[in-house]
Backbone as numpy.savetxt, mean C-alpha at the origin, in Angstrom:
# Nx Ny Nz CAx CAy CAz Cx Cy Cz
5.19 -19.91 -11.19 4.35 -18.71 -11.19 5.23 -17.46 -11.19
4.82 -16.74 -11.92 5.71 -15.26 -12.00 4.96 -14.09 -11.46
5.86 -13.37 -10.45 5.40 -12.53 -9.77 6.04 -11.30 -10.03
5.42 -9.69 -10.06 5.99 -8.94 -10.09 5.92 -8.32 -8.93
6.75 -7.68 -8.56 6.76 -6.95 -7.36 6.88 -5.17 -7.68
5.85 -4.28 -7.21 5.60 -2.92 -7.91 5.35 -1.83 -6.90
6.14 -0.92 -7.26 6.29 0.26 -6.21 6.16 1.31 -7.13
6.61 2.68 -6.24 6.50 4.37 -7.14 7.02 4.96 -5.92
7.53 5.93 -6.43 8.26 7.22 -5.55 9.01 8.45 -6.48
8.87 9.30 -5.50 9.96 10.51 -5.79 10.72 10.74 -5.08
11.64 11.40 -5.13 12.75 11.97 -4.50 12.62 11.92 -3.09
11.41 12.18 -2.86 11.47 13.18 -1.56 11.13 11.73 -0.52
10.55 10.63 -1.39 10.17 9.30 -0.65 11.46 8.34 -1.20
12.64 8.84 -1.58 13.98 7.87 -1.97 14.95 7.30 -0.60
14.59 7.94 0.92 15.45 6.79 1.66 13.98 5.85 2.10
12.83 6.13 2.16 11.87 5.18 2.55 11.85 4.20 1.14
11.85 4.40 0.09 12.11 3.57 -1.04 13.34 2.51 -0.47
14.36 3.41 -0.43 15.65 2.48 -0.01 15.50 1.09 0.60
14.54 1.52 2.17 14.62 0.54 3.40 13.28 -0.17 2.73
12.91 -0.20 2.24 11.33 -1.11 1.03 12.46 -1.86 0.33
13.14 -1.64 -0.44 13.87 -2.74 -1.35 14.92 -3.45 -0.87
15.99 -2.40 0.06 16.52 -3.57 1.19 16.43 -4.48 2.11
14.70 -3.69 2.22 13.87 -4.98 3.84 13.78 -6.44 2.59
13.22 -6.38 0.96 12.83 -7.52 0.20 14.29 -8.49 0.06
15.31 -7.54 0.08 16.57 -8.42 0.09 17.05 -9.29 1.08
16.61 -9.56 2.17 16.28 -10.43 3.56 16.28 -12.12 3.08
15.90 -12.44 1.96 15.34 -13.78 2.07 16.11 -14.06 0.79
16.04 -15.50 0.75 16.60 -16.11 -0.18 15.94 -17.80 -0.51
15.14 -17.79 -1.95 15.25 -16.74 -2.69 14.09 -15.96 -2.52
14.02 -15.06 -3.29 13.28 -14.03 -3.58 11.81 -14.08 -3.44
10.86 -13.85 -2.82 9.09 -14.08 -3.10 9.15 -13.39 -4.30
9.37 -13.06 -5.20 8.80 -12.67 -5.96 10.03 -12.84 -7.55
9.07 -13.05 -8.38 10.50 -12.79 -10.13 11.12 -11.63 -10.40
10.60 -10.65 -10.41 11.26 -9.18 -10.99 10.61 -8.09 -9.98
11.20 -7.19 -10.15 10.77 -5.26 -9.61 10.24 -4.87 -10.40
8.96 -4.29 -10.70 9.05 -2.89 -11.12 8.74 -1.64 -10.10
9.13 0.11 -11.40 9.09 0.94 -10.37 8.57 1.95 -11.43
7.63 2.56 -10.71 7.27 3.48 -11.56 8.23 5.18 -10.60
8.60 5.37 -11.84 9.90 6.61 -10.94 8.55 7.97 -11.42
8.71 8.56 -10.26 7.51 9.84 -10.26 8.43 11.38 -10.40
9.32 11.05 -10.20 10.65 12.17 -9.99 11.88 11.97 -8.91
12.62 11.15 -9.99 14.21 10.87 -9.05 15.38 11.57 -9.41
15.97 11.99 -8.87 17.28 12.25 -9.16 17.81 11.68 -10.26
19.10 11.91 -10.61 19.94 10.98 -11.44 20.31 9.82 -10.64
21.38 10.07 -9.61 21.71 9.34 -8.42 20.65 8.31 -8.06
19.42 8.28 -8.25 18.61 7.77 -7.40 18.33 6.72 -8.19
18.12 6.87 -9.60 18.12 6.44 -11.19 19.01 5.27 -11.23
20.22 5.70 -10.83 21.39 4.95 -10.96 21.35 3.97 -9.97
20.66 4.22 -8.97 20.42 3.00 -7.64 19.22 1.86 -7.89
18.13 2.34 -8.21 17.19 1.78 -8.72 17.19 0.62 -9.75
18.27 1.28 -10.35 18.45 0.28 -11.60 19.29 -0.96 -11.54
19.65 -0.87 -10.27 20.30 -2.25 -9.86 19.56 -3.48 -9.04
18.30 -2.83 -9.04 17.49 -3.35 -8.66 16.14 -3.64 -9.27
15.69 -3.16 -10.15 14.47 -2.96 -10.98 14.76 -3.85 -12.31
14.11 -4.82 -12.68 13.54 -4.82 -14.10 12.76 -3.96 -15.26
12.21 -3.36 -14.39 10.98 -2.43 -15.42 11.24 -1.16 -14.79
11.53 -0.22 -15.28 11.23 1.17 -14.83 10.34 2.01 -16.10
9.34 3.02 -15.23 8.21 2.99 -16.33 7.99 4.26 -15.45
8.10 5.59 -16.47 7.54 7.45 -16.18 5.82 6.84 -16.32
4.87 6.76 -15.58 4.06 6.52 -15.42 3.03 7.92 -16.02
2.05 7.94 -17.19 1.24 8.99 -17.29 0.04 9.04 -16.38
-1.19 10.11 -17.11 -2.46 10.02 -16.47 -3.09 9.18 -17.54
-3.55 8.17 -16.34 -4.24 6.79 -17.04 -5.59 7.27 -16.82
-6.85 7.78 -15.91 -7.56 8.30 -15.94 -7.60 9.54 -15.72
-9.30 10.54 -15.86 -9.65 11.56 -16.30 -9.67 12.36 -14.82
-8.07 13.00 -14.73 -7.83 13.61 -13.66 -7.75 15.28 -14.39
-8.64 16.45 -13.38 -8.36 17.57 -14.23 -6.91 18.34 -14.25
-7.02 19.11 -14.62 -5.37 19.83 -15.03 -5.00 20.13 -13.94
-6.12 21.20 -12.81 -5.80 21.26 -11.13 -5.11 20.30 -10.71
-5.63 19.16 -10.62 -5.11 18.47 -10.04 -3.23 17.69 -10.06
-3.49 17.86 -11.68 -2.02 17.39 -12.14 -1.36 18.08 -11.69
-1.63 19.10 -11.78 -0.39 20.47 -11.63 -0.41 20.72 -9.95
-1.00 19.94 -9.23 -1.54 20.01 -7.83 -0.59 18.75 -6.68
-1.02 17.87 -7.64 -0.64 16.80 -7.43 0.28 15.48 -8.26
0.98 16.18 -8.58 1.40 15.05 -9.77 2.27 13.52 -9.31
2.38 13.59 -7.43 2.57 12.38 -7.14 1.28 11.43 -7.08
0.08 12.09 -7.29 -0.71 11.16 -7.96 -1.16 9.87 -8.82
-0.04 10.38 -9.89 0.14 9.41 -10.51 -0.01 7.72 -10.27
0.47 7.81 -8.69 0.99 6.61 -8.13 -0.33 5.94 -8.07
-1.56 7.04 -7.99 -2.74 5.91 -7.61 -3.08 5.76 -8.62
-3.37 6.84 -9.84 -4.30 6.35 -11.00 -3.67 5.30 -11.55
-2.06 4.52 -11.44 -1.93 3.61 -12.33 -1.93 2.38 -11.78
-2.53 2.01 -10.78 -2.54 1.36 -9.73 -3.23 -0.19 -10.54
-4.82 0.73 -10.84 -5.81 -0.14 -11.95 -5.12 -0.72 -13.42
-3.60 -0.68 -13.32 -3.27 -0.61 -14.56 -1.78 -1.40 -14.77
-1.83 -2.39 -13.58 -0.41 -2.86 -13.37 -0.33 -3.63 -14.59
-1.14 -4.55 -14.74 -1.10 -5.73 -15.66 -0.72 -5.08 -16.95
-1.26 -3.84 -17.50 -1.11 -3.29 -18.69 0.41 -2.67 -19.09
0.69 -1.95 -17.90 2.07 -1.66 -18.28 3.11 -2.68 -17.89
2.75 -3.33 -17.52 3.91 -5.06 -17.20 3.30 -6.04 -17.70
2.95 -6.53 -18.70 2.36 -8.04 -19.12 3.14 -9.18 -18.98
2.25 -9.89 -18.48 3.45 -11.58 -19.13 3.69 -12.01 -17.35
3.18 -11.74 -16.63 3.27 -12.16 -14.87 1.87 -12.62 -14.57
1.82 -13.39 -13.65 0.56 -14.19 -12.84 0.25 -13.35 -12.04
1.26 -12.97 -11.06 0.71 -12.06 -9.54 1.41 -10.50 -9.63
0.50 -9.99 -9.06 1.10 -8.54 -9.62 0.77 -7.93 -7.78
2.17 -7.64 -6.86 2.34 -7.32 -5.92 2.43 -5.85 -5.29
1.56 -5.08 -5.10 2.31 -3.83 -4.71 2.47 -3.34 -3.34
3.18 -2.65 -3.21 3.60 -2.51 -1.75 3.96 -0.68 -1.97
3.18 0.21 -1.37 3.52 1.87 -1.09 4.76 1.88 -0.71
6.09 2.89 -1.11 7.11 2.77 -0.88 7.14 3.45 0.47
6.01 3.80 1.34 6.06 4.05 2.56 6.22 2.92 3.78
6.44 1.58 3.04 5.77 0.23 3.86 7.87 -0.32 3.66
7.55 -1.36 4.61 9.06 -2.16 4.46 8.76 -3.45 5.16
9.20 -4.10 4.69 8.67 -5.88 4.63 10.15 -6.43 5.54
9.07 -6.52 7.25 9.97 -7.41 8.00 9.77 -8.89 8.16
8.98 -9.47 8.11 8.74 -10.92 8.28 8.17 -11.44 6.49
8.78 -12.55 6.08 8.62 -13.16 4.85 7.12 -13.56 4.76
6.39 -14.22 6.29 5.19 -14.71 5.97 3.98 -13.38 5.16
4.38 -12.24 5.20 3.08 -11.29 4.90 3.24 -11.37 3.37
4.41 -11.55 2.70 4.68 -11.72 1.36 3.71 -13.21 0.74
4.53 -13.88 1.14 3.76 -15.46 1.58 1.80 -15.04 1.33
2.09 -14.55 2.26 -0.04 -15.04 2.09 -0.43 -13.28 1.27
0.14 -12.93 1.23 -0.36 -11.85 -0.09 -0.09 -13.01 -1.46
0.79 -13.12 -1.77 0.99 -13.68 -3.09 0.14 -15.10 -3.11
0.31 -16.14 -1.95 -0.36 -17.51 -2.09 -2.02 -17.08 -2.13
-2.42 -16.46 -1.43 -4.07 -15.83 -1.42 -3.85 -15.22 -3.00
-3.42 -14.27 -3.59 -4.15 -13.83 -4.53 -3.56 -15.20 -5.90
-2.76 -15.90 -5.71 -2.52 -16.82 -6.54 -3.74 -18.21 -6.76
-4.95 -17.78 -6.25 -5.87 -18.83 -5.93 -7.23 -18.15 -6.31
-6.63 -16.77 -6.83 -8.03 -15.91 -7.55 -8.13 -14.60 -6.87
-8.39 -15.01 -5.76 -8.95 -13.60 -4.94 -7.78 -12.44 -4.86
-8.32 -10.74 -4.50 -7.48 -10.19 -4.29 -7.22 -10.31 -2.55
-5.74 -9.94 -2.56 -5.61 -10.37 -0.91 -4.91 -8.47 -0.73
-5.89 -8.58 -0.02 -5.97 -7.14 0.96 -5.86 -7.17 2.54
-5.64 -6.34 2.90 -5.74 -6.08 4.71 -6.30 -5.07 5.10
-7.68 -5.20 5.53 -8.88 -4.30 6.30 -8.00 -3.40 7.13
-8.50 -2.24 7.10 -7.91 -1.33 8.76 -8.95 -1.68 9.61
-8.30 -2.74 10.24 -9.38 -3.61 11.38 -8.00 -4.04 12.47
-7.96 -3.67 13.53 -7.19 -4.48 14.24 -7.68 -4.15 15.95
-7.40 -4.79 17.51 -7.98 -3.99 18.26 -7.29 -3.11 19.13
-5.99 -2.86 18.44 -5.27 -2.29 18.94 -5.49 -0.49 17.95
-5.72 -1.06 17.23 -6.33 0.63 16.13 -7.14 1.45 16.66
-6.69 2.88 16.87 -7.21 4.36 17.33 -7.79 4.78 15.82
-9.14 4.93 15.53 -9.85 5.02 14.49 -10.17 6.67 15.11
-9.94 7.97 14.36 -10.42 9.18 14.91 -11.32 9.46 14.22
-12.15 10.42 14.33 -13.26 11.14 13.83 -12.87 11.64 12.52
-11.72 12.47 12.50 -11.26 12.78 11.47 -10.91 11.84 10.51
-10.22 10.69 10.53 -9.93 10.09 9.41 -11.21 9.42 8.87
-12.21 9.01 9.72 -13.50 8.56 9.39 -14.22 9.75 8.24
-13.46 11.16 9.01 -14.67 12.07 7.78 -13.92 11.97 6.76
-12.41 12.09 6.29 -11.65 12.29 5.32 -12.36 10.93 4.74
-12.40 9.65 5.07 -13.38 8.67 3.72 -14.68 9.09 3.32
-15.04 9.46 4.44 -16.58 9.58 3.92 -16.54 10.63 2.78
-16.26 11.96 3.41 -16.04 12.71 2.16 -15.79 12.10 0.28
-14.70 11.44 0.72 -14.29 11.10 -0.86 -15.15 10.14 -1.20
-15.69 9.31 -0.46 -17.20 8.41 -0.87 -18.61 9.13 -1.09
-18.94 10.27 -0.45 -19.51 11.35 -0.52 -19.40 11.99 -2.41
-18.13 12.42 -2.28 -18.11 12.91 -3.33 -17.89 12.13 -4.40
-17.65 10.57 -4.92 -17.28 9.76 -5.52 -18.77 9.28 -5.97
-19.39 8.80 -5.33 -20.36 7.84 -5.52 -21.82 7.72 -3.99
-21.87 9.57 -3.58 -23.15 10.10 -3.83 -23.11 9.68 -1.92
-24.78 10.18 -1.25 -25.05 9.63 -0.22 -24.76 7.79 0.48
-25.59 7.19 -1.34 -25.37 5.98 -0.93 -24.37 4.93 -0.59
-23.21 5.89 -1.21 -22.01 5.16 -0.81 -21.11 5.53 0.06
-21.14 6.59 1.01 -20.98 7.38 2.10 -21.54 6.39 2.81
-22.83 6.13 3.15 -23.25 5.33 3.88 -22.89 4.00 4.31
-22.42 3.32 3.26 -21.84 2.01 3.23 -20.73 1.99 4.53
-20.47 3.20 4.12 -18.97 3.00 5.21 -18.91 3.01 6.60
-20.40 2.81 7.10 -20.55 2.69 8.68 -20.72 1.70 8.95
-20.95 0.78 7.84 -21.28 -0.72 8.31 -20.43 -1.57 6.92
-19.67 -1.18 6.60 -18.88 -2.21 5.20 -17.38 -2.28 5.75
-16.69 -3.27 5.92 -15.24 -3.54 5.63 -14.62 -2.35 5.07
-13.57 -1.57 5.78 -12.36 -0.81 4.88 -11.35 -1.05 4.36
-10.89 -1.54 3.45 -9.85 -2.04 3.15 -8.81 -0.85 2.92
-7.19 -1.05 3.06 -6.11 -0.22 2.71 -5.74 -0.70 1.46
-5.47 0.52 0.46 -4.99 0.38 -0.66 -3.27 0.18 -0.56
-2.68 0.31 0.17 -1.19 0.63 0.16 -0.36 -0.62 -0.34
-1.19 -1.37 0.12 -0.28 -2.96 -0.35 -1.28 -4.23 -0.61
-1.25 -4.55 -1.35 -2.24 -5.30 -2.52 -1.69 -6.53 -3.22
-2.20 -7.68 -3.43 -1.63 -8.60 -4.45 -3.33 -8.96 -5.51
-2.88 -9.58 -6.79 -4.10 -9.77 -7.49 -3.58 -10.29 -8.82
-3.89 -11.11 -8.81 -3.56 -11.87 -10.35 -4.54 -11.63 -11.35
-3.53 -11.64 -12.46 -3.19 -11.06 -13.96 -5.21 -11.34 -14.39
-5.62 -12.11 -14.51 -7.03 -12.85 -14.97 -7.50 -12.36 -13.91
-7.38 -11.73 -13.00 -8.46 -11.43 -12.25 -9.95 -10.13 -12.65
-10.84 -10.17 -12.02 -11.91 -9.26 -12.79 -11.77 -8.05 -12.23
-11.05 -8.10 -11.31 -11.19 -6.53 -10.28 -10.65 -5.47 -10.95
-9.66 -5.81 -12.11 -8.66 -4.87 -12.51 -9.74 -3.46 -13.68
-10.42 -4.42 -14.38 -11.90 -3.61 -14.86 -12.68 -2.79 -14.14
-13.10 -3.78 -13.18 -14.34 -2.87 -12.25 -13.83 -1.82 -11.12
-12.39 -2.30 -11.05 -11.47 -1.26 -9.91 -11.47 0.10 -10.86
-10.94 0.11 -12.26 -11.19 1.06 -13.29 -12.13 2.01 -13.29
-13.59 1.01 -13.79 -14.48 1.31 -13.78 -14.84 2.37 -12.82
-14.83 1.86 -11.63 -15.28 2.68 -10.46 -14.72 3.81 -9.80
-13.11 3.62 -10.60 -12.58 5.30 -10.04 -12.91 6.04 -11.84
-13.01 5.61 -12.81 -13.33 6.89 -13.61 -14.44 7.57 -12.89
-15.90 6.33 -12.86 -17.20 7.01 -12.32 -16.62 7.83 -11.21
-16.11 7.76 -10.51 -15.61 8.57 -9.02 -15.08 9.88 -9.48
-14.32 10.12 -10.74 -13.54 10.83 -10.78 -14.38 11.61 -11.38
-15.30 10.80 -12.63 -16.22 12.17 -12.87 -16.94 12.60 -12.41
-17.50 12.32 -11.22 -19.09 12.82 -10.16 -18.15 13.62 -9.40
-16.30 13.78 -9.47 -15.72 15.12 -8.63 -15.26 15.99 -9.59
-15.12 15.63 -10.51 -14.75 16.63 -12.17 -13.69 16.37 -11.63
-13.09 15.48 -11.47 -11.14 15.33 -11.68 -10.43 15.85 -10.43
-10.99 16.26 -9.77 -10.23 16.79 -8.65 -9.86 16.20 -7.29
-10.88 14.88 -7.08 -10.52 14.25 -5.86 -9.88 12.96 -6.52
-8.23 12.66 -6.46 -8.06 11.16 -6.55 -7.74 10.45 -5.80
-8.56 9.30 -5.45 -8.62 8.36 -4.53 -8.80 7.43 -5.21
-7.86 6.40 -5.22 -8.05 5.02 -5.72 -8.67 4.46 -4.47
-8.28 3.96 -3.68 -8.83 3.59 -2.31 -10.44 3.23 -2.35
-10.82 4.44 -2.38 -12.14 5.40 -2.51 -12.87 3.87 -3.13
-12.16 4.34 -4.81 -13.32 3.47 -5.82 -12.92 2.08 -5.53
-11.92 1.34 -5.25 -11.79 0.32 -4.84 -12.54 -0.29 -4.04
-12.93 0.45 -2.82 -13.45 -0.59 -1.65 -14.83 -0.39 -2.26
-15.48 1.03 -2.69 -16.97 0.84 -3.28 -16.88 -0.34 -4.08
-15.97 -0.44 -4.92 -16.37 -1.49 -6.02 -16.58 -2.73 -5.58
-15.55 -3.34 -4.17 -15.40 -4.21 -3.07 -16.50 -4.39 -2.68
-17.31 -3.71 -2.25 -18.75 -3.63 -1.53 -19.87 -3.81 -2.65
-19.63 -2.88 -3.55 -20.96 -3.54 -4.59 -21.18 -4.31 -5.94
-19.28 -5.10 -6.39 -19.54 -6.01 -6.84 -19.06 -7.54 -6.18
-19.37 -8.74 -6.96 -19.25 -10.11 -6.46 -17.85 -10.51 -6.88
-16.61 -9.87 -6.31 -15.31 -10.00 -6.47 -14.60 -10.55 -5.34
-14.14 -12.06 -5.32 -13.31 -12.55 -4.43 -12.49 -11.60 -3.84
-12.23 -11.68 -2.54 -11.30 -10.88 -1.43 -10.75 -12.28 -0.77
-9.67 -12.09 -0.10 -8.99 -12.56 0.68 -8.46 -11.97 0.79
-9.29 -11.60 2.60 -8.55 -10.79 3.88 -7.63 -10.98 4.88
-6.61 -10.39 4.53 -5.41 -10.46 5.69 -5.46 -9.58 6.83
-4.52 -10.23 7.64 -4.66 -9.72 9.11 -3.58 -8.45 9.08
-4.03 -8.11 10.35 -3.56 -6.52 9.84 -1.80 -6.06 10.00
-1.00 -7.85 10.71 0.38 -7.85 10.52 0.70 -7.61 9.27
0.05 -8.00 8.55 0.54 -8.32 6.67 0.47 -6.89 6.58
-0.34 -5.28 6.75 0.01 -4.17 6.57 -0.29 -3.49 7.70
0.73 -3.24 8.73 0.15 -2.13 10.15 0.24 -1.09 9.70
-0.68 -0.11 9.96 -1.05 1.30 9.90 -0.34 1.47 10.86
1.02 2.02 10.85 1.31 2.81 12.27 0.49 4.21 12.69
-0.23 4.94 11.59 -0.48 6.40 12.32 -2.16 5.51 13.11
-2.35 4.44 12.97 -3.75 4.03 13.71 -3.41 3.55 15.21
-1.99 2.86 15.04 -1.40 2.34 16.45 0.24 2.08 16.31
0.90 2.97 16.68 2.31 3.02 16.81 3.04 1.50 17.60
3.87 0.68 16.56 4.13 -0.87 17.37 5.18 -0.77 18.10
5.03 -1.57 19.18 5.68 -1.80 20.16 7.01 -2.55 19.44
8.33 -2.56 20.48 9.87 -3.33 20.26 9.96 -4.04 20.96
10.27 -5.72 20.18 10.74 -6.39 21.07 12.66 -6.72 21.42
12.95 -6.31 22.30 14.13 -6.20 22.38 15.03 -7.30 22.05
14.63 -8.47 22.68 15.00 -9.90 22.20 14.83 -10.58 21.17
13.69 -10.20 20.43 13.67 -10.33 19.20 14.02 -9.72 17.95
14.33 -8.48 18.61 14.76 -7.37 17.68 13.73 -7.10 16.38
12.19 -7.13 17.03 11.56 -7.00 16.22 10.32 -6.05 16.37
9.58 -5.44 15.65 8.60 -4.52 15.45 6.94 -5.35 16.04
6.30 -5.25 16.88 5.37 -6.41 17.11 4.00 -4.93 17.17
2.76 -5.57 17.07 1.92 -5.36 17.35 1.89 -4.99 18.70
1.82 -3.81 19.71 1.19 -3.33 20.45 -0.23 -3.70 21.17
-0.45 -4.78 21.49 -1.18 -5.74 22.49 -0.93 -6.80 21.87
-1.92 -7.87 23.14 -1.81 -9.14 23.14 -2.50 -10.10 21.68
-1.45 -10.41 21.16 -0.77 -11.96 21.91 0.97 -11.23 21.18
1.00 -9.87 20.36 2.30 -9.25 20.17 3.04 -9.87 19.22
2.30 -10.28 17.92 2.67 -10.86 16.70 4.22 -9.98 16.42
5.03 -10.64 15.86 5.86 -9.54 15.11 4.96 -9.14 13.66
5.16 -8.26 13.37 4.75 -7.67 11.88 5.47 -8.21 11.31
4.85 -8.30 9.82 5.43 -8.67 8.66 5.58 -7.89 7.68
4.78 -6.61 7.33 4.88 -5.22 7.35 4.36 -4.05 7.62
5.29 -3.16 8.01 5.09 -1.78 8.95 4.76 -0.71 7.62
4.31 -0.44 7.85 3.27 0.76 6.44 3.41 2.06 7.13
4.47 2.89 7.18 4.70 4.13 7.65 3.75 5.49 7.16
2.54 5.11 7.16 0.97 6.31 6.36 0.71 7.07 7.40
0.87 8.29 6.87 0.81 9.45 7.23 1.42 10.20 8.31
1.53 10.71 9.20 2.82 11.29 10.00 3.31 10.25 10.68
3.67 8.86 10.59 4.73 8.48 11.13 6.19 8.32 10.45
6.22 8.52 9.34 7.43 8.44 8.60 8.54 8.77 9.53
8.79 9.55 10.31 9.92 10.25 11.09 9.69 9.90 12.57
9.01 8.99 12.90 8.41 8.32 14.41 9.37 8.27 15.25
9.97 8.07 16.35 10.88 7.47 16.73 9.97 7.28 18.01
10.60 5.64 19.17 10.23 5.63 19.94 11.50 4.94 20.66
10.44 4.73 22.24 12.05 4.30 23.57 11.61 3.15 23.68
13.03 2.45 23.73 13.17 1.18 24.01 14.23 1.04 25.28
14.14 0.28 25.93 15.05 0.21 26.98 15.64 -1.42 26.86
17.25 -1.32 26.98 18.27 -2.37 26.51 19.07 -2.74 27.11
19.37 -3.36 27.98 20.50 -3.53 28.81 20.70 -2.52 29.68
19.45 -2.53 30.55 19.65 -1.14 31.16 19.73 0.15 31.07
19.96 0.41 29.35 19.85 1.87 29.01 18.54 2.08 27.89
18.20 3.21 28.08 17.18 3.76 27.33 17.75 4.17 26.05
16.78 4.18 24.69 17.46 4.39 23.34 16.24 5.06 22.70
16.32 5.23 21.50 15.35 5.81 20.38 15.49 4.71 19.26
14.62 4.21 18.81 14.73 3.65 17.25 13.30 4.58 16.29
13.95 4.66 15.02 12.59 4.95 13.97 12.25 3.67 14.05
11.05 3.75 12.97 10.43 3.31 12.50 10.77 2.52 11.57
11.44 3.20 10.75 12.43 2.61 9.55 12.62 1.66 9.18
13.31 0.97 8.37 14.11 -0.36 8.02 15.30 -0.21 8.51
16.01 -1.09 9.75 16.81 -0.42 10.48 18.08 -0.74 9.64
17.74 -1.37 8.62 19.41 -1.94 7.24 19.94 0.05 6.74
């Protein structure tokens, strides 16, 4: 089975890129056949690093009907509209893997049941469900809104009682149907905002909720939200764990939204320390 493994970044996300492709170099061999990367704006330098690592590198356009505001607003965007579109710009792979270059892959098993789950049909996702997760008011309105504005009252509504899934890290094979109706559902999204709100996310989980598309749901080690619950260190294990009981280690840490620069205390042999968040390679 051939797997691709697929990321995006710019500059400004090139040492979190870094600790993403050095955390995949851990194992031997490889979960996956090849890299790709869609480069959004790198350096030269950065160009030159990448490429020792990448099979495919691909300047990614606007694949859907995003308005000019927005491009010129947002043009790390990109990263979501081509999201619906892996298979097209990489052909010739079974599993098509992506991982936000905000995320870094510490334990092999989250690779493992992303790729074995979506290699059996379904897409394999991870709900922001865990019971250690601080869910605020605010991030609840920031979905609703874009479901609001995407696809009306009725699909605003959904979201008090439907599964949320995170877009950040995803597996889904090549024949699968989602890659259409995932499409489908962010153009409709994009035109009921005239181009201005892009959220893949958004049209994804609607489409999740109102068509008959296999899921296979992972647990929320396979992608922790740190800004929902910051994970605890295990010192002896030298590993990143879930923050309550039973204190899984993660398999990957998804650094979304202000934790990128986290640091927390660990205490080691008697002395107190700081570690990020990071990929500590």
């Amino acid at each position: 089975m051939r797997t691709l493994f697929v990321t995006a970044a710019d500059e400004t996300y090139m040492p979190l890129l870094r600790g993403l492709i050095l955390s995949l170099q851990l194992w031997r061999p490889q979960p996956y056949t090849d890299l790709a990367f869609f480069d959004l704006g790198l350096s030269d330098d950065s160009k030159t690093w990448i490429r020792q690592h990448a099979r495919h590198i691909r300047e990614p356009g606007w694949d859907l009907p995003v308005s000019e505001r927005l491009k010129a607003r947002e043009p790390h965007a990109r990263a979501l509209t081509v999201r619906p579109f892996l298979r097209d710009y990489f052909p010739g792979y079974d599993v098509y893997l992506w991982l936000d270059s905000d995320s870094w892959v510490q334990e092999r098993y989250a690779l493992d049941w992303y790729i074995g789950n979506a290699a059996s049909g379904a897409l394999a996702i991870t709900p922001q469900v865990h019971h250690a997760y601080r869910h605020t008011q605010a991030s609840f309105a920031w979905r609703a809104r874009r479901l609001q504005a995407y696809f009306g009252q009725p699909g605003a509504q959904r979201l008090s009682w439907s599964t949320y899934f995170n877009a950040g890290v995803f597996a889904l094979p090549a024949n699968a149907p989602h890659w259409a109706r995932w499409r489908h559902a962010f153009e409709m999204g994009l035109q009921a905002a005239g181009g201005d709100i892009c959220c893949d996310q958004t049209a994804l989980n609607y489409m999740l909720w109102t068509e008959d598309a296999p899921v296979a749901p992972l647990p929320a080690s396979c992608n922790w939200l740190c800004h929902l619950a910051i994970p605890s260190y295990d010192v002896k294990r030298k590993r990143f764990c879930e923050p309550a009981t039973p204190g899984t280690s993660l398999g990957i840490l998804h650094l979304a939204a202000d934790t990128k620069n986290v640091r927390i205390r660990v205490r080691e042999e008697g002395a107190t320390k700081e570690i990020d968040l990071r990929f500590p390679g």
